[in-house]
N, C-alpha and C positions, 0 to 999 in steps of 0.2 A: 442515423436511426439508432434506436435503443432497443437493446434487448435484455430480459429481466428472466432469470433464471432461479429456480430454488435448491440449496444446498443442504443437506445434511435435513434438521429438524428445524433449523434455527435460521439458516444461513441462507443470504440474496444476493447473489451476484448480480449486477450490474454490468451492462456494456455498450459503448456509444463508437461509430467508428467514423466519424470524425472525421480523424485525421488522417489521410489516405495514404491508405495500405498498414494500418496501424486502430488494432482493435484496444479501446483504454480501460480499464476496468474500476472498479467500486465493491468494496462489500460488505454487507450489513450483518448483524450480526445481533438476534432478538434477544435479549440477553433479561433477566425478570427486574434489573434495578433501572436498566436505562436500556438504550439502542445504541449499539457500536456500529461509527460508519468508516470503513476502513478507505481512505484518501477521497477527492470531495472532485475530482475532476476539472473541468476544461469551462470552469464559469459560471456564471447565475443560472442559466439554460439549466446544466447537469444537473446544480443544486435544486432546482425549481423540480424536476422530475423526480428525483431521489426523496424530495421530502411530498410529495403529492403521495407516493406511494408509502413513505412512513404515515403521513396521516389516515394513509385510508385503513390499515394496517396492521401497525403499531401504537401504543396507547403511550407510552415510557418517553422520557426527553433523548434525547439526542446525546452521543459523546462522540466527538469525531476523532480517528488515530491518521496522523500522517505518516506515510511510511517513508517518507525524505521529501526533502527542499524542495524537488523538479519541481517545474511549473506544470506537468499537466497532472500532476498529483496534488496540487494547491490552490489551485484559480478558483475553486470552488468553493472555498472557505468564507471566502464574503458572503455566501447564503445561509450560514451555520453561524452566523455572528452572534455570539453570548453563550453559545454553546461551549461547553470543556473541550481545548484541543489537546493531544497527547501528542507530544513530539520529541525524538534525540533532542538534548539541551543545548545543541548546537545549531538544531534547525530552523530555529528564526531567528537568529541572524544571517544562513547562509539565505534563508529568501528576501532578508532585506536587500542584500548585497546583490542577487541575482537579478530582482524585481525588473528593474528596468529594461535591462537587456534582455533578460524572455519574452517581454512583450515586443520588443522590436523584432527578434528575430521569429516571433512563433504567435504573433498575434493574429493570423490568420485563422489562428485554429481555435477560435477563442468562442463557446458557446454564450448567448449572452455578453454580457459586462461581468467585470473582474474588479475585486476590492483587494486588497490585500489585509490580510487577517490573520498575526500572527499566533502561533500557540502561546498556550499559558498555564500544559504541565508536562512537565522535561522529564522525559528518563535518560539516565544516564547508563546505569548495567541491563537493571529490568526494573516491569512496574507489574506488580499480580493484583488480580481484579479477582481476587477470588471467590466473591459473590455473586460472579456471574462466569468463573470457570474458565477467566481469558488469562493469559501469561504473555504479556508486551517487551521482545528484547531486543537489544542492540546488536545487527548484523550486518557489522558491515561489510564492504566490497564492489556494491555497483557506486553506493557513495559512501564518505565516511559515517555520517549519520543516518543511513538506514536504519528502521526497524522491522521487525517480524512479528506476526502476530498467533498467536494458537488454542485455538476454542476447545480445550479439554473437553468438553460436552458431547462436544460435535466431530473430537478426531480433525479438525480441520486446521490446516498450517496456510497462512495467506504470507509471501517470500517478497511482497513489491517486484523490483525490479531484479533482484538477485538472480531470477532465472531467465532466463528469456532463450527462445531456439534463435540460429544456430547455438550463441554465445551470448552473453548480456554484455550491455558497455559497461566499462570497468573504469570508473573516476576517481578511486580510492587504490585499492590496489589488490590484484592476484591472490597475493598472499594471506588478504584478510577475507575476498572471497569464501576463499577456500576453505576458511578457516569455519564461515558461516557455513557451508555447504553442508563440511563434515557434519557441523550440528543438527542440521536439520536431520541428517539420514539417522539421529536420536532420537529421533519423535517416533512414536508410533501413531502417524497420520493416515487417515484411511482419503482424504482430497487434503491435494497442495494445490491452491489457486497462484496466480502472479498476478504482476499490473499489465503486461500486456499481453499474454498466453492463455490458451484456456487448459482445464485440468490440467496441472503437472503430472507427471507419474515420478516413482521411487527413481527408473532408471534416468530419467530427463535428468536428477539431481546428479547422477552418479556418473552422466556421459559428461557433463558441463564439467566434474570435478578431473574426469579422467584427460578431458583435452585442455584443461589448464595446467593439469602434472605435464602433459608432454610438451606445451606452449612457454612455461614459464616453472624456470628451473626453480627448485624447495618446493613446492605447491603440490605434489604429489602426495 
């Protein structure tokens, strides 16, 4: 089942729960040059719903941001084909590599058919879209190629997987979590979204940061 929420002036959250006991999230982002779609979900299905609702909508083409490799942040992508993908310059190659083996393991959860559909514009530090007020960077921690994204306009920080309650899974490392963490508590965001959480708050950032200080020594 989906659910479609409205954020800020601009901003549509998306959310499909799928995958049991695990809500996945989307976010759009009306932006006046184009439409920012922040990760593309769990297949043709996701895609098919996410763009019925840009067409009915939104008037602007499409630019999708992947916020890392996972697969239930990219199965989606085959319905966004010729669209601009924004991804870490590392992230398609890690979903070549991954491809096969997430469908074996996780192709139950699969909305639709799934293409694989690699990006084809890389940020390496950051990438500013400043004509539509987005600042796209490199945070990593849950993976090494995470991104983040933040709609100056809107006050709104979308973190992927960096946050998640109790803890996020950590593929990269602690230390660079953390490192991400701190930056976020820089922003002055008025909604932090994740990929599978709903609203973050300021403390959510700041409890993840405080039980990784005491979990993993330097991280403090």
């Amino acid at each position: 089942m989906y659910r479609v929420r409205d954020i800020g002036n601009r901003g549509v959250l998306f959310s499909t729960d799928t995958i049991t006991g695990c809500v996945t999230n989307m976010y759009l982002i009306k932006g006046d040059r184009s439409n920012y779609l922040i990760d593309t979900g769990l297949g043709s299905g996701t895609a098919a719903f996410v763009k019925e609702y840009i067409g009915a909508h939104c008037p602007n083409d499409v630019t999708v941001i992947n916020t890392h490799h996972h697969w239930d942040h990219v199965w989606g992508n085959g319905g966004f084909e010729g669209c601009r993908i924004i991804a870490h310059r590392t992230a398609g190659e890690k979903i070549r590599q991954t491809w096969d083996e997430s469908e074996v393991k996780h192709g139950r959860w699969k909305e639709g058919h799934i293409k694989m559909v690699l990006p084809d514009t890389p940020v390496d530090d950051t990438l500013w879209l400043r004509e539509d007020g987005l600042e796209i960077f490199h945070s990593p921690g849950h993976t090494a190629d995470s991104l983040s994204v933040y709609d100056h306009a809107d006050r709104v920080l979308y973190v992927g997987d960096n946050v998640e309650t109790p803890m996020p899974g950590i593929y990269d490392s602690a230390k660079n979590l953390a490192m991400s963490l701190r930056k976020y508590l820089g922003y002055d965001f008025a909604v932090c979204l994740a990929g599978h959480d709903p609203c973050v708050r300021r403390e959510d950032v700041e409890k993840v940061l405080d039980e990784l200080g005491k979990s993993h020594e330097g991280c403090a």
